[in-house]
Backbone bond lengths (Angstrom), bond angles and torsions (degrees), N, CA, C in turn:
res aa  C-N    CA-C-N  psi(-1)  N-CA   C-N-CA  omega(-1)  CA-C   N-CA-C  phi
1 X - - - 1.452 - - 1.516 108.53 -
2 X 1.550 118.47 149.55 1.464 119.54 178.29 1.348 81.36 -145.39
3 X 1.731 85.98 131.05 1.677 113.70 154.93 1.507 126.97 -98.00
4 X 1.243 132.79 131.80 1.489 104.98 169.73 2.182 96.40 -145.24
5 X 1.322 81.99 159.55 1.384 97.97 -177.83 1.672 104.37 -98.54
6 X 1.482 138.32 106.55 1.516 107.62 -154.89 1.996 87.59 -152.50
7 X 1.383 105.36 -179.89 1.568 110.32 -170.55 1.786 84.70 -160.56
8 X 1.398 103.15 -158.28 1.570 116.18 -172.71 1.344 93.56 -94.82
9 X 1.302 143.45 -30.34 1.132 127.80 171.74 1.536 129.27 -75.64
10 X 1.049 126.86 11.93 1.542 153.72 -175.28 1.345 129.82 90.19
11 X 1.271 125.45 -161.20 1.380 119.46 -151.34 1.977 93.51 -94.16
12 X 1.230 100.16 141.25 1.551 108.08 -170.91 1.856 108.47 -124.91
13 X 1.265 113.31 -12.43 1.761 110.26 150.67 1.557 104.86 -149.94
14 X 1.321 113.50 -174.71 1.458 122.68 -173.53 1.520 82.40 -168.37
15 X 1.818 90.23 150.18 1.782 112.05 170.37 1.390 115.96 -61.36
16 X 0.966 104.49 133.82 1.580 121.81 155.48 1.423 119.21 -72.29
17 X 1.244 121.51 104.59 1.383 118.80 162.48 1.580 127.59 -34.60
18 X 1.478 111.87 139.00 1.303 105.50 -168.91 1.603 108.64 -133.61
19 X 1.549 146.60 131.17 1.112 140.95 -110.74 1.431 78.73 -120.05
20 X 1.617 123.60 144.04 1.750 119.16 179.74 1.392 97.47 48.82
21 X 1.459 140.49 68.00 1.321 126.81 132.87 1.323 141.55 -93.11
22 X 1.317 135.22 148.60 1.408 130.38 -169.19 1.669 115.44 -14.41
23 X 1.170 109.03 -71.01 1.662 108.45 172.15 1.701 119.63 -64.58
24 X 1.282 104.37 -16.85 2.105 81.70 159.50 1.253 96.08 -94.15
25 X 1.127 145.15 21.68 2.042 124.63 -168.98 1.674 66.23 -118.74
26 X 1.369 127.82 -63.86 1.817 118.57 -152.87 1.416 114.64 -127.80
27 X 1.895 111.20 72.00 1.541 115.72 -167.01 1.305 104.28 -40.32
28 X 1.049 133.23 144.55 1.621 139.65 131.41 1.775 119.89 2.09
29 X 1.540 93.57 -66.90 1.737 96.90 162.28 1.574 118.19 -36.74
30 X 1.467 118.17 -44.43 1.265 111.77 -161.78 1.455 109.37 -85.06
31 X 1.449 129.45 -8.93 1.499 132.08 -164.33 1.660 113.47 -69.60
32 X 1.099 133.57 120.75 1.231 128.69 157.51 1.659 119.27 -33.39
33 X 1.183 99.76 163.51 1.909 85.43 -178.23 1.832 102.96 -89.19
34 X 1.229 100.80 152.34 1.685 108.81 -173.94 1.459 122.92 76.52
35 X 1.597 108.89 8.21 1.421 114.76 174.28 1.583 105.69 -90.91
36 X 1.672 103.73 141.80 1.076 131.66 160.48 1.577 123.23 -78.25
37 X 1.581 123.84 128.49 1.144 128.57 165.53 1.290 130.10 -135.85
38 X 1.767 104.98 134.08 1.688 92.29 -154.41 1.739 93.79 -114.26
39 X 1.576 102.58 134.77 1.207 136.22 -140.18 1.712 97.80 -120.56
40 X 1.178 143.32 84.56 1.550 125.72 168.80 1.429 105.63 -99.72
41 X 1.179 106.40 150.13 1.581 137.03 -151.83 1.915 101.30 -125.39
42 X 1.358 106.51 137.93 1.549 108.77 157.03 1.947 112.10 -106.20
43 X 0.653 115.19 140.69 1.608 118.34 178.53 1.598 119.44 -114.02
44 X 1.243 134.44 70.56 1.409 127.53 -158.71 1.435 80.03 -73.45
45 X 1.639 100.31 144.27 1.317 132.29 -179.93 1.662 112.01 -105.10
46 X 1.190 128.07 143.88 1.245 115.55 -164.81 1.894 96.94 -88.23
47 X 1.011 123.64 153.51 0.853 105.14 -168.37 1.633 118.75 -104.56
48 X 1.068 111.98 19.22 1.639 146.29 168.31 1.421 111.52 -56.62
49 X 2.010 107.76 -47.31 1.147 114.48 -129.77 1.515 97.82 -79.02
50 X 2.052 116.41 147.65 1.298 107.92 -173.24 1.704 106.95 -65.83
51 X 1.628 79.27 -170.41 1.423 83.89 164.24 1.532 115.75 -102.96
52 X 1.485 91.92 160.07 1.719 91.74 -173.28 1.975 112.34 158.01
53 X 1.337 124.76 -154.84 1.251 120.52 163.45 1.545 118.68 -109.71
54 X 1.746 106.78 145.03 1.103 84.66 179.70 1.882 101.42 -141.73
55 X 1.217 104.65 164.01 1.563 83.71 -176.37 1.615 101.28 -91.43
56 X 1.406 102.66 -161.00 1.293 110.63 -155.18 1.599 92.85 -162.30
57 X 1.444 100.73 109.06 1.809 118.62 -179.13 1.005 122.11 -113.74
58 X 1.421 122.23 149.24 1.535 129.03 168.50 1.281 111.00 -109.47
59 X 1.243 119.83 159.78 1.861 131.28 142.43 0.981 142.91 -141.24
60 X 0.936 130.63 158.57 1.515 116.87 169.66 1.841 120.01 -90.77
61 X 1.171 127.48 150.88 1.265 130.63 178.27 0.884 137.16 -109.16
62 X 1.577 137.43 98.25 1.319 131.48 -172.74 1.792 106.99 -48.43
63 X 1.671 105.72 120.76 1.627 94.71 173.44 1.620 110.61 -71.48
64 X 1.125 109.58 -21.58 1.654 107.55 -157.75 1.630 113.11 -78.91
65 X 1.618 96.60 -21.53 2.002 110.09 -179.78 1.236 106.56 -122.03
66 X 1.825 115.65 -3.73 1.248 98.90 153.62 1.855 108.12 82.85
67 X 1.702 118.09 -5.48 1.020 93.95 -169.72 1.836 96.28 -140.06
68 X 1.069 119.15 168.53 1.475 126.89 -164.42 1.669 118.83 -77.60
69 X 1.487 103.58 102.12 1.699 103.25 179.95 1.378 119.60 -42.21
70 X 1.384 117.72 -69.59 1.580 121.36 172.10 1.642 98.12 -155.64
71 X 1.428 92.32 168.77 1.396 120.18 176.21 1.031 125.23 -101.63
72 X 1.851 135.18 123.86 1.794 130.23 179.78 1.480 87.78 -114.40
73 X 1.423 120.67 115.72 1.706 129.94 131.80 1.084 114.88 -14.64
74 X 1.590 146.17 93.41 1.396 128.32 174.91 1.582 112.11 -107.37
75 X 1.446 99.57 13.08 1.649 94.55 -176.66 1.724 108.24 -178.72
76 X 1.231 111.81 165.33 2.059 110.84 163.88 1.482 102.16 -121.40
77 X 1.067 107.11 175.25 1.374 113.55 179.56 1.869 92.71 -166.51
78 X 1.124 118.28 148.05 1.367 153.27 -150.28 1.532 98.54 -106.49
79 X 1.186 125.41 117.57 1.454 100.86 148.12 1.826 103.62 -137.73
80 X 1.725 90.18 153.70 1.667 99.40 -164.80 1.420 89.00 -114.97
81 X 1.537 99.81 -175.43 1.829 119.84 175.01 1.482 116.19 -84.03
């Protein structure tokens, strides 16, 4: 999974890995079909980033290439001074 906090000017946080999380305890491979899994994420934010809106993406990750299929917007988040 990849998180990122990002706008048109580029990506302004990314997830922090988290040690025993939902997807190493219950890969994806193992899910029945139509199961739900709830997944919380940390996002260190750079702390640079202006203020303003920014969206807020997910993906999924190929383990085997190591690199990110696509990205869904699931949210914005605001940040002020």
């Amino acid at each position: 999974v990849s998180a990122q906090v990002r706008n048109d000017a580029g990506v302004w946080g990314e997830m922090l890995p988290r040690a025993n999380g939902a997807l190493e305890r219950f890969p994806p491979s193992s899910w029945p079909a139509g199961q739900f899994v709830r997944n919380e994420l940390d996002i260190n934010l750079n702390p640079q980033t202006p203020a303003g809106e920014y969206a807020v993406v997910v993906g999924a990750v190929d383990a085997s290439a190591g690199h990110v299929l696509e990205h869904v917007e699931c949210g914005v988040v605001q940040v002020t001074d």
